[in-house]
C-alpha positions in Angstrom: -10.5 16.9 -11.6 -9.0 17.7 -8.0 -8.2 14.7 -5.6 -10.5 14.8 -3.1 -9.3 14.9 0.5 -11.0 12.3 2.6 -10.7 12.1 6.6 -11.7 8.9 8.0 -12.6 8.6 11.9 -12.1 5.6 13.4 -9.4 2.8 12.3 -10.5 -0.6 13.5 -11.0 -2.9 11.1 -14.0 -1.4 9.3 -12.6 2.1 9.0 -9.0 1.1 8.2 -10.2 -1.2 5.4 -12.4 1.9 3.6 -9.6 4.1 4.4 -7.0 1.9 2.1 -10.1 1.0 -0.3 -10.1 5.2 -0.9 -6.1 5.5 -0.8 -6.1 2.4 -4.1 -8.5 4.5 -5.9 -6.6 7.2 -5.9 -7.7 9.7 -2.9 -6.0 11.6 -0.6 -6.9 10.0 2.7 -6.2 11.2 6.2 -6.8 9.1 9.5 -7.5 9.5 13.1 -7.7 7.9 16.1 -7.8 7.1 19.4 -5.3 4.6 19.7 -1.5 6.5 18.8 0.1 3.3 18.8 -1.5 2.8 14.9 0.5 5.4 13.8 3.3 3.1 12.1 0.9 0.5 11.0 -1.6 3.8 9.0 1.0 5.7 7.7 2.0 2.2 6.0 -0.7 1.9 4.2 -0.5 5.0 2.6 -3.1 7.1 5.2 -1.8 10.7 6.7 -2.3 9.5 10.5 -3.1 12.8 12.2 -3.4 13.4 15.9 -6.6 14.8 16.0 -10.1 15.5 15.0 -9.6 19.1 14.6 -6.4 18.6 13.0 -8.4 16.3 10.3 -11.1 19.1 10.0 -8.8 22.0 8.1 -7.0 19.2 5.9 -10.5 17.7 4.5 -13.2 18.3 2.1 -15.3 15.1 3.7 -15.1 12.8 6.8 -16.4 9.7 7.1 -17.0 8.7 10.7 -16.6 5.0 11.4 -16.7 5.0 15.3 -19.4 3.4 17.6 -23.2 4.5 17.5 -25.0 7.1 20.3 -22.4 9.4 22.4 -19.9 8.6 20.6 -21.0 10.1 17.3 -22.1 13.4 18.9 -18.5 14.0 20.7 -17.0 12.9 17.4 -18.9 15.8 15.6 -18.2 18.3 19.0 -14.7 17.9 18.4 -14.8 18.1 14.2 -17.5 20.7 13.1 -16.0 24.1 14.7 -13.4 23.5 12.6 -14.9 22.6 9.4 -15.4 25.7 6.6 -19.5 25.7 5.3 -19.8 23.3 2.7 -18.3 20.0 3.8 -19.6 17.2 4.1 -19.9 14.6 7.2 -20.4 11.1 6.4 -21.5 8.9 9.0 -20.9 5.0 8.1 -22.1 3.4 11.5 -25.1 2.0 12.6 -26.3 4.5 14.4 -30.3 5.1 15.1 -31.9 6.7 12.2 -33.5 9.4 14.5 -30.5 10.5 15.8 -29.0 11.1 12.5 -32.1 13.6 11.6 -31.5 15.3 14.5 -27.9 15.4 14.0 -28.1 16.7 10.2 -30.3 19.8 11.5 -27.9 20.4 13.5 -25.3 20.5 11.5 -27.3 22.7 8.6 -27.3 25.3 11.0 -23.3 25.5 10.1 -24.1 24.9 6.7 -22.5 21.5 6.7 -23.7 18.5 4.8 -24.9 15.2 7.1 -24.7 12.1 5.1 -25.5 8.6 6.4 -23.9 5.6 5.0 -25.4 2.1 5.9 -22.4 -0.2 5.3 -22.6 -4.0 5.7 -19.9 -6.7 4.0 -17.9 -6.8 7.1 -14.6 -8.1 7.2 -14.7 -9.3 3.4 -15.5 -5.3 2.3 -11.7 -4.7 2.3 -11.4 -7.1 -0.8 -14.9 -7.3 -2.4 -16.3 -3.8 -1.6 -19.0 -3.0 0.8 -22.8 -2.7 -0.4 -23.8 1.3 0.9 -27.3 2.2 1.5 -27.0 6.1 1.7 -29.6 8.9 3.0 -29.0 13.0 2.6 -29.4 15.4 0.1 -28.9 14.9 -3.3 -25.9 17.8 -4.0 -23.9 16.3 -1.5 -24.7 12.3 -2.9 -23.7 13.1 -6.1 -20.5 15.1 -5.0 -19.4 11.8 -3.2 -20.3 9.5 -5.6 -16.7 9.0 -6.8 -16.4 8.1 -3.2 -18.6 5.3 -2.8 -18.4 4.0 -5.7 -14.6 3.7 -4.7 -15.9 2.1 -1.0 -18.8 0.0 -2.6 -18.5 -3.4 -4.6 -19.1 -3.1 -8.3 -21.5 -2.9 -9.5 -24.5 -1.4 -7.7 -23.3 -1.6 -4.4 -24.5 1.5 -3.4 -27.8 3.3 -3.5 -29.1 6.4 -2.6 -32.3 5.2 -1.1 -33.8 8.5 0.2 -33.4 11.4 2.5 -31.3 11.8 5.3 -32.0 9.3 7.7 -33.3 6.5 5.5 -29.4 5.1 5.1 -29.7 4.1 8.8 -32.9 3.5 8.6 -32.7 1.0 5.5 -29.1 -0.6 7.3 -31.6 -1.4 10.2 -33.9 -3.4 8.6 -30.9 -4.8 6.9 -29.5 -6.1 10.6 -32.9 -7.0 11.2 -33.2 -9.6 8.9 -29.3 -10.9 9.3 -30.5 -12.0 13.0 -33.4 -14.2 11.4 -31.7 -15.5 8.9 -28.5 -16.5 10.9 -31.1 -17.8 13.2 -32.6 -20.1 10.7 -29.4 -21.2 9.5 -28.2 -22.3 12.9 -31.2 -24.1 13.6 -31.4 -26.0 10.5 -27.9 -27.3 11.0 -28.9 -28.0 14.3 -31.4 -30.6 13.3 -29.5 -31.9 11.4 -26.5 -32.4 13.3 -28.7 -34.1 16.4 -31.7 -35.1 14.4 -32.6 -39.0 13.3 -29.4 -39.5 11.3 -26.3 -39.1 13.1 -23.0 -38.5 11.7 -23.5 -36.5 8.6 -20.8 -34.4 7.2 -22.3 -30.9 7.5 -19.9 -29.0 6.1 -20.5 -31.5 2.6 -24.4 -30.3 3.0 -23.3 -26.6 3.4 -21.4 -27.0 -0.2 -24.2 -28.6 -2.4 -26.5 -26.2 -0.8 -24.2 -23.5 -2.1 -24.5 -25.1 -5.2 -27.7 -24.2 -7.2 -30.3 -24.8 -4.0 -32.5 -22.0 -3.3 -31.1 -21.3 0.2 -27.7 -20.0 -1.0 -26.1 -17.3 0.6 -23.1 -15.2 1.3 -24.0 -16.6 4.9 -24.6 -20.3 3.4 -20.6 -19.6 2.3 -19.9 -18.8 5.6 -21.4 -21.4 7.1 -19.4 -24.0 4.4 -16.1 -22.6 5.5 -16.8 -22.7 9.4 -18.5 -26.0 9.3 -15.5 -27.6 7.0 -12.6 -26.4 10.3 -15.0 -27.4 13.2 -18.3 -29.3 12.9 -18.5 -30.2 17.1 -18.1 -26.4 18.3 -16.8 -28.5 21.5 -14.8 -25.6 22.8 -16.9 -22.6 22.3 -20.2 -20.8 24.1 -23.6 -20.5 22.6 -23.5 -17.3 24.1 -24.5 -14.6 20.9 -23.7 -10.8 21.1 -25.8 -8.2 19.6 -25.9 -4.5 19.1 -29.0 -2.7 18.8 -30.1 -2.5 15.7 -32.3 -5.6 15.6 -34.1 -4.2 18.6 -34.4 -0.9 17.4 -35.9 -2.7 14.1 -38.5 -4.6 16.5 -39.5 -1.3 18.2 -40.2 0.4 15.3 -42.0 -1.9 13.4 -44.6 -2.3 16.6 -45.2 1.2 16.7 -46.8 0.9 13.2 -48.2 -1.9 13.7 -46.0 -3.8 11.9 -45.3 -7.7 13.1 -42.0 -9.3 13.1 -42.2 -12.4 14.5 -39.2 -14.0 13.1 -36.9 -11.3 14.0 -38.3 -10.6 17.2 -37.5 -14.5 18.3 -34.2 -14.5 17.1 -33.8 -11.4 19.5 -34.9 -13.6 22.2 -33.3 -16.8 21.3 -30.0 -14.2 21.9 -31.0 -13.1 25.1 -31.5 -16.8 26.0 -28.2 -18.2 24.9 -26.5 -15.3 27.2 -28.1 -16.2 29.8 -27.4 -20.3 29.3 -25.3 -20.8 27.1 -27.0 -21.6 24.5 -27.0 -24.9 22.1 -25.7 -25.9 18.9 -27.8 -24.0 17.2 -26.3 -20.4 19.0 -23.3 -22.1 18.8 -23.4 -21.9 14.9 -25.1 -18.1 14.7 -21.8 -17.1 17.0 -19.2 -18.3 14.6 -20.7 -16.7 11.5 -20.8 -13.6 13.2 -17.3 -14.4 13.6 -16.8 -15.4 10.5 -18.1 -12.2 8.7 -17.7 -9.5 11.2 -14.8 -10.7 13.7 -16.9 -10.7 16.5 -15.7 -12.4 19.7 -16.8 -15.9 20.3 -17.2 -16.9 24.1 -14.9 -19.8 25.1 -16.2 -23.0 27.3 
């Protein structure tokens, strides 16, 4: 079979870690971006760093875009797709908005390219595990790639082609959706418990036996384990809890069909809250999972 060529987009964490994923299971794998200064770092790991976009275009048979959602997916594209021979396939692994992504494959059927999107959650620990891949397009250009995702994805059945284009952001939205509420309800729980009737009690002990047969187990219950047992007083940190927009965009959606989500919409507002005060030890607790699984910044005291 011939190696497929791969071009990956976008080299922070996420993207470097499916790049190498791709170069261990055999692929070809080529690399861009913004920031030059990765060069050494890349080409280390076995990745052609190339200096740009339309470089990557005439080397590849499929790119797989791992920058930020909105603008900068569309002058990603304006810079590959002039360059790229009928037939290839685009692959877009961020979160961005599920309507932008329809609009973005006609677009790019017009030049008789294929527009695939790639929901892709596991974070920090997909480097290691494998990622779990909830992918929308058409079905020729799924099953070309499979060797791909199923390189990219944990094994088994961490990926899934759940529908048309579209539905891969569409079903990774829902999927952020319900990772606010249940960080949400994980922080508060462990809030009670640290400031509730019986004080003192070793939360990071709790967070093992829960992870331990209870029915509240979770890849976030782990989490939790390993950042209660190095801190349990957060004494030093901000409540304060980032967010992107796919929890709103989940909201939004859901009221336009009539659809109520009460739990995630009050974890979107419990965020808004801690931004603006601060927080408690409840935020305190959402902030470092996020950390925890995704690297994302925790706010100082």
């Amino acid at each position: 079979m011939e190696v497929i060529k791969v071009g990956v987009v976008g080299l922070g964490r996420m993207g470097l870690a499916i790049a190498e994923r791709l170069v261990n299971a055999g692929f070809t794998v080529f690399g861009v971006d913004p920031d030059l200064t990765k060069r050494a770092d890349v080409e280390a790991r076995g990745i052609h760093f190339v200096s740009s976009c339309q470089e990557l275009a005439t080397k590849v048979t499929v790119v797989w875009l791992m920058v930020p959602a909105g603008d900068v997916v569309d002058a990603v594209l304006e810079q590959l797709v002039p360059f790229m021979p009928a037939g290839r396939i685009i692959i877009d692994g961020g979160n961005s908005f599920f309507k932008d992504t329809v609009r973005r494959a006609a677009l790019l059927e017009t030049k008789q390219l294929y527009f695939i999107d790639c929901g892709t959650s596991g974070g920090l620990h997909g480097k290691d595990l494998g990622y779990s891949l909830m992918v929308g397009g058409a079905t020729i250009a799924i099953n070309w790639c499979a060797p791909i995702f199923k390189a990219v994805a944990m094994q088994p059945g961490g990926y899934a082609h759940v529908g048309p284009v579209g539905a891969g952001h569409y079903v990774k939205m829902v999927h952020n959706g319900i990772e606010y509420a249940m960080l949400q309800a994980y922080g508060e729980g462990f809030h009670l418990l640290k400031e509730g009737p019986y004080q003192g009690l070793d939360l990071a002990a709790i967070a093992t036996v829960w992870n331990n047969g209870s029915i509240i187990r979770s890849w976030i219950g782990q989490l939790a384990q390993e950042v209660l047992t190095h801190d349990q007083e957060f004494a030093q940190i901000s409540g304060a809890i980032g967010e992107n927009k796919t929890g709103q965009w989940t909201v939004e959606l859901a009221k336009s069909y009539g659809i109520q989500l009460p739990v995630i919409e009050k974890s979107l507002a419990v965020r808004a809250w801690s931004r603006l005060t601060g927080g408690n030890y409840a935020t305190k607790m959402v902030a470092m999972l996020r950390h925890a699984f995704g690297g994302h910044p925790v706010e100082k005291k």
